[in-house]
Chimera marker file (.cmm) of the C-alpha trace (Angstrom):
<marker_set name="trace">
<marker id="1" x="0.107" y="19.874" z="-18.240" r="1" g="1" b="0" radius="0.5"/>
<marker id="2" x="-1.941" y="19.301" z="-14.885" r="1" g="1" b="0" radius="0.5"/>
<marker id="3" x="-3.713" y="16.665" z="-16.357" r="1" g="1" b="0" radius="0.5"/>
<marker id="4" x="-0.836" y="14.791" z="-17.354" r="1" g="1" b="0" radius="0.5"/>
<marker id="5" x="0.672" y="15.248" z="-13.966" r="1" g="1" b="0" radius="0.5"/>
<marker id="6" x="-2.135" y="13.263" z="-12.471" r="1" g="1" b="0" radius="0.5"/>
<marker id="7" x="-1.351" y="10.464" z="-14.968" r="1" g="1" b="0" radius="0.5"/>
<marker id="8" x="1.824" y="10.058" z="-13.641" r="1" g="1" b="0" radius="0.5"/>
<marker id="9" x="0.389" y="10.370" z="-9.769" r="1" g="1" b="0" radius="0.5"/>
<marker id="10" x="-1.816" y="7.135" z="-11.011" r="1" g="1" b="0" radius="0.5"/>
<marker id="11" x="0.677" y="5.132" z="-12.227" r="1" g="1" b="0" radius="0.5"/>
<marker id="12" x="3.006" y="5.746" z="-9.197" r="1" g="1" b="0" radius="0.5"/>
<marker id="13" x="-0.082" y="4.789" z="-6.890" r="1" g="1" b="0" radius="0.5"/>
<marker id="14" x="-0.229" y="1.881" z="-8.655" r="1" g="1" b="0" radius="0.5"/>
<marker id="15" x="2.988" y="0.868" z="-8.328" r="1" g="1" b="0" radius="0.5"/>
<marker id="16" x="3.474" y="1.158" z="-4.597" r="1" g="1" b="0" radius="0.5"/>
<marker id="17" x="0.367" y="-0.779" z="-4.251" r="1" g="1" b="0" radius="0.5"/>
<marker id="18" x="2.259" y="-3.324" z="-5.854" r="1" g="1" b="0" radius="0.5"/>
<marker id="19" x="5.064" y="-3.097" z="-3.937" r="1" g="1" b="0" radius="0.5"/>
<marker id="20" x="2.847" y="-2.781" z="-0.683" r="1" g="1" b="0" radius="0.5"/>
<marker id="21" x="1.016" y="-5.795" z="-1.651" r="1" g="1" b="0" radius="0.5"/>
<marker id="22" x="4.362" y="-7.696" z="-2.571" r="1" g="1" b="0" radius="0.5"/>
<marker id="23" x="5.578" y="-6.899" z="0.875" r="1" g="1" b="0" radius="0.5"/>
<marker id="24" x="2.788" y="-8.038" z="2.469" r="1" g="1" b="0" radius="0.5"/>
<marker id="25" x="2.840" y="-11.664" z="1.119" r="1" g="1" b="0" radius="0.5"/>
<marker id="26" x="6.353" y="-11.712" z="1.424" r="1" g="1" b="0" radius="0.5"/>
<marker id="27" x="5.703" y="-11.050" z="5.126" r="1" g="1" b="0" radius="0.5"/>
<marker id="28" x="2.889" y="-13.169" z="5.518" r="1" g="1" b="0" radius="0.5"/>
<marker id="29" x="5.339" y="-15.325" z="4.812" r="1" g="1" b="0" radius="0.5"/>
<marker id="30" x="7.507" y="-15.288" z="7.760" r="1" g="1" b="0" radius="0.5"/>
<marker id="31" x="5.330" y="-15.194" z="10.512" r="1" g="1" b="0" radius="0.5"/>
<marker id="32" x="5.685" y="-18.174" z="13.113" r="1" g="1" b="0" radius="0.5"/>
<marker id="33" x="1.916" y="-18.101" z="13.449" r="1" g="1" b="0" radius="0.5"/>
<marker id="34" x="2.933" y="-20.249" z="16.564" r="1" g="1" b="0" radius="0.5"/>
<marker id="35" x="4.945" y="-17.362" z="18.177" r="1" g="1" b="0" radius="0.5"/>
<marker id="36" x="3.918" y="-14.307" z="16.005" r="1" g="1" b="0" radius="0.5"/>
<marker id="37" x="5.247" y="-11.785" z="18.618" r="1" g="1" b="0" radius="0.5"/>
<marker id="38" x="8.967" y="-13.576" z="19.243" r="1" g="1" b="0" radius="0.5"/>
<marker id="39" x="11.985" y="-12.993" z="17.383" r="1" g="1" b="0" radius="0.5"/>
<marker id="40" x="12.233" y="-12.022" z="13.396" r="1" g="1" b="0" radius="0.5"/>
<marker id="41" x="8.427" y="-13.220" z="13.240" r="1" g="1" b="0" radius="0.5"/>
<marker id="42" x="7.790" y="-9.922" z="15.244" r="1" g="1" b="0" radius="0.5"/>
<marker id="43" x="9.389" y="-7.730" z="12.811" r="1" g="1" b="0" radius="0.5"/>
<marker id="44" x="7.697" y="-10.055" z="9.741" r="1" g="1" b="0" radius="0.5"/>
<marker id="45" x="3.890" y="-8.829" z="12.321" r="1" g="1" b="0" radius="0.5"/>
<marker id="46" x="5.338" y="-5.275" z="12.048" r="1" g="1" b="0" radius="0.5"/>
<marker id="47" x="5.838" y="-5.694" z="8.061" r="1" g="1" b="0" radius="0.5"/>
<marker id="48" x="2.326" y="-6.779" z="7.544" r="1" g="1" b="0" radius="0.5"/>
<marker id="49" x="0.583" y="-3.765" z="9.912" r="1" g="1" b="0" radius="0.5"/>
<marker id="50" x="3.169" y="-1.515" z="7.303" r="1" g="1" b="0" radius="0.5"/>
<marker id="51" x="1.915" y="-2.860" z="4.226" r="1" g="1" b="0" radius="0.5"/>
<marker id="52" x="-1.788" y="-3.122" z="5.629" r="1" g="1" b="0" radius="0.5"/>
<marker id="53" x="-1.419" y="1.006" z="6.383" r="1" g="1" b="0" radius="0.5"/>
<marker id="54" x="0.381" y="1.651" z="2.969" r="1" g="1" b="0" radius="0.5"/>
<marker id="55" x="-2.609" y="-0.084" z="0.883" r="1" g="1" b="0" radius="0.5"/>
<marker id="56" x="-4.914" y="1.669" z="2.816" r="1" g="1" b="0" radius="0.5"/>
<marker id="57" x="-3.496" y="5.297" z="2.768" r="1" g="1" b="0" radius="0.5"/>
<marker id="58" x="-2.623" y="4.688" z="-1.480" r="1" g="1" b="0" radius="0.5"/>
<marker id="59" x="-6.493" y="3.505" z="-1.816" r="1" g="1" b="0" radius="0.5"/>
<marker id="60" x="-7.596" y="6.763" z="-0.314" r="1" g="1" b="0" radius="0.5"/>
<marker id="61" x="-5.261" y="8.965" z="-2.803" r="1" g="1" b="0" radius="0.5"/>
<marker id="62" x="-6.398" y="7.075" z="-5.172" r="1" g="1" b="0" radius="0.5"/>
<marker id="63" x="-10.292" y="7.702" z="-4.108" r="1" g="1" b="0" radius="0.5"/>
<marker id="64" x="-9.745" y="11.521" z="-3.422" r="1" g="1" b="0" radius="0.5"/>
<marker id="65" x="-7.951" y="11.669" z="-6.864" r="1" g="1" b="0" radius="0.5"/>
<marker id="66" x="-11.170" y="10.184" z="-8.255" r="1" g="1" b="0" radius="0.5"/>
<marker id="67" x="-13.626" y="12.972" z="-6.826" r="1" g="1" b="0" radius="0.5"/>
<marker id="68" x="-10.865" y="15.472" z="-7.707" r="1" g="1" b="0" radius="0.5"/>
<marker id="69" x="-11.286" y="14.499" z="-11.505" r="1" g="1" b="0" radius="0.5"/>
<marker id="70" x="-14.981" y="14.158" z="-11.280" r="1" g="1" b="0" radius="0.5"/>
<marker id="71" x="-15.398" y="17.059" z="-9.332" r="1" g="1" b="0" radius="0.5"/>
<marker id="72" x="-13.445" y="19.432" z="-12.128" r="1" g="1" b="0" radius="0.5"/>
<marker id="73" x="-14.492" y="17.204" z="-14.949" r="1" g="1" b="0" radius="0.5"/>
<link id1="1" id2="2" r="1" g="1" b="0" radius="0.2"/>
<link id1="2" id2="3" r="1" g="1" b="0" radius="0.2"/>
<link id1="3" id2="4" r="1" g="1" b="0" radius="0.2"/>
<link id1="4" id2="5" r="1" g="1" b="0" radius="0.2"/>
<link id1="5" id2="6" r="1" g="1" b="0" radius="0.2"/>
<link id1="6" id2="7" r="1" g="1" b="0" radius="0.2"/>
<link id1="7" id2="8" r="1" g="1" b="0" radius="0.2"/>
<link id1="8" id2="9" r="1" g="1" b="0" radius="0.2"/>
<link id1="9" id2="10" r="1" g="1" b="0" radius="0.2"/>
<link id1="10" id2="11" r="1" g="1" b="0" radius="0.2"/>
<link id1="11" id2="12" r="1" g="1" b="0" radius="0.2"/>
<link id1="12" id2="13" r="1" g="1" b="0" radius="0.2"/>
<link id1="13" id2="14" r="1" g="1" b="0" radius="0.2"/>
<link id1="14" id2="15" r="1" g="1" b="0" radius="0.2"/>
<link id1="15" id2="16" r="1" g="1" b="0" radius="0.2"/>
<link id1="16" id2="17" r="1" g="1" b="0" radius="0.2"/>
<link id1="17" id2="18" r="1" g="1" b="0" radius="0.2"/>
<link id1="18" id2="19" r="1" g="1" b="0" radius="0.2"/>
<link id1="19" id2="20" r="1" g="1" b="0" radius="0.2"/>
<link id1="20" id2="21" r="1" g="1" b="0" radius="0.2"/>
<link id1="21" id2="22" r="1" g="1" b="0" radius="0.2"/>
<link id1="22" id2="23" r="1" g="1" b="0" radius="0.2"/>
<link id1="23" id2="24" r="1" g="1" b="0" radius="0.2"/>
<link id1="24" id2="25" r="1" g="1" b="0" radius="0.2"/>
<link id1="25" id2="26" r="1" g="1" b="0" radius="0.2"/>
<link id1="26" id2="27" r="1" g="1" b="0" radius="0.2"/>
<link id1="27" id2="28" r="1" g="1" b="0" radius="0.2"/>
<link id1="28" id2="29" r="1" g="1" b="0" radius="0.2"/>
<link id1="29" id2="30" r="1" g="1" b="0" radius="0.2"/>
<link id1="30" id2="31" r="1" g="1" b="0" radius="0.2"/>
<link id1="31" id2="32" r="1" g="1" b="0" radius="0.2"/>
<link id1="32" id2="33" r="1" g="1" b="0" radius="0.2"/>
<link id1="33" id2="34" r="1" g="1" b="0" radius="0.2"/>
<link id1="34" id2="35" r="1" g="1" b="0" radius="0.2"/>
<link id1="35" id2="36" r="1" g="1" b="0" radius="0.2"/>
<link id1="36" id2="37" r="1" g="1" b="0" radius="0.2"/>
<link id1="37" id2="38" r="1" g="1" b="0" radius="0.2"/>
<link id1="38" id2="39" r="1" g="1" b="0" radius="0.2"/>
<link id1="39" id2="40" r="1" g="1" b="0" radius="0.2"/>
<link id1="40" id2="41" r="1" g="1" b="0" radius="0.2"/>
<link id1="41" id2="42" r="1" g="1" b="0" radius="0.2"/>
<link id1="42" id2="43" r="1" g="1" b="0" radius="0.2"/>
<link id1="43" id2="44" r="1" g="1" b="0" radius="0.2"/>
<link id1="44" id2="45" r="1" g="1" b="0" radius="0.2"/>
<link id1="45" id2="46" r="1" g="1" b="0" radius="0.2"/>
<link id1="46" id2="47" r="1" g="1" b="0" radius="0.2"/>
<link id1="47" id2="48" r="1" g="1" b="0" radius="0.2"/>
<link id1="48" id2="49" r="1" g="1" b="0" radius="0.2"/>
<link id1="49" id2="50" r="1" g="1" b="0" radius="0.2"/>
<link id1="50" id2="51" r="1" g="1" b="0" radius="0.2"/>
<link id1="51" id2="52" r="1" g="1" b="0" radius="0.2"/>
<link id1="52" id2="53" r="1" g="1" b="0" radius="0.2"/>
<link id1="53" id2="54" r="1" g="1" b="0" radius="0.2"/>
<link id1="54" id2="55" r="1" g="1" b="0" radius="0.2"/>
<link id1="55" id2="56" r="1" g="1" b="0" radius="0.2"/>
<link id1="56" id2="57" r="1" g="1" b="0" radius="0.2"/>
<link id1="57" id2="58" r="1" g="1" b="0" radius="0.2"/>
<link id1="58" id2="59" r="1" g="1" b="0" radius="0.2"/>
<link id1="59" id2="60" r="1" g="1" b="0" radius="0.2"/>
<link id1="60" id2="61" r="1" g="1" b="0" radius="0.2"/>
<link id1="61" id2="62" r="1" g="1" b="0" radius="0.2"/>
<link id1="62" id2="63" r="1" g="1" b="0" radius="0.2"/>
<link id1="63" id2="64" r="1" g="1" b="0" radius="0.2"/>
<link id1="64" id2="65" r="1" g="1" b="0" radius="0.2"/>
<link id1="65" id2="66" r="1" g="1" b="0" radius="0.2"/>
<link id1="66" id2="67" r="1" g="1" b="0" radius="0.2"/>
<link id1="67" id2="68" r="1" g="1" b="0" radius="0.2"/>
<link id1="68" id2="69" r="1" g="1" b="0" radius="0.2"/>
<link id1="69" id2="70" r="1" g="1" b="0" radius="0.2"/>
<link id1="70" id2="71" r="1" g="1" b="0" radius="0.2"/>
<link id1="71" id2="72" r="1" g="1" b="0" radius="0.2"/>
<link id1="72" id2="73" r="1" g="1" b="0" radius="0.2"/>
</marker_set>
């Protein structure tokens, strides 16, 4: 049952890296690289330090869930 559990905790992971990712570009997107800190290309700056954070934090699960199935396995 536990195992099975983590199964699900991977496939999740991956999926908000996907959406993390996705948000990223689509921010990327909308940047005035001109004027990056001025009106909705502020908010787009925001969106990418978000979606830089979110990749980051999900890679770590996704490392500590590694050692926790090595570790047990």
């Amino acid at each position: 049952m536990k195992n099975n559990n983590y199964k699900h905790m991977k496939v999740l992971i991956y999926i908000f890296l996907g959406l993390a990712v996705g948000l990223l570009i689509f921010n990327l997107f909308h940047i005035d690289f001109e004027e990056p800190l001025y009106g909705e290309s502020f908010a787009a700056v925001v969106g990418v330090g978000a979606s830089l954070c979110a990749i980051i934090l999900l890679t770590i699960l996704k490392i500590a869930l590694k050692i926790k199935d090595k570790l047990k396995g």
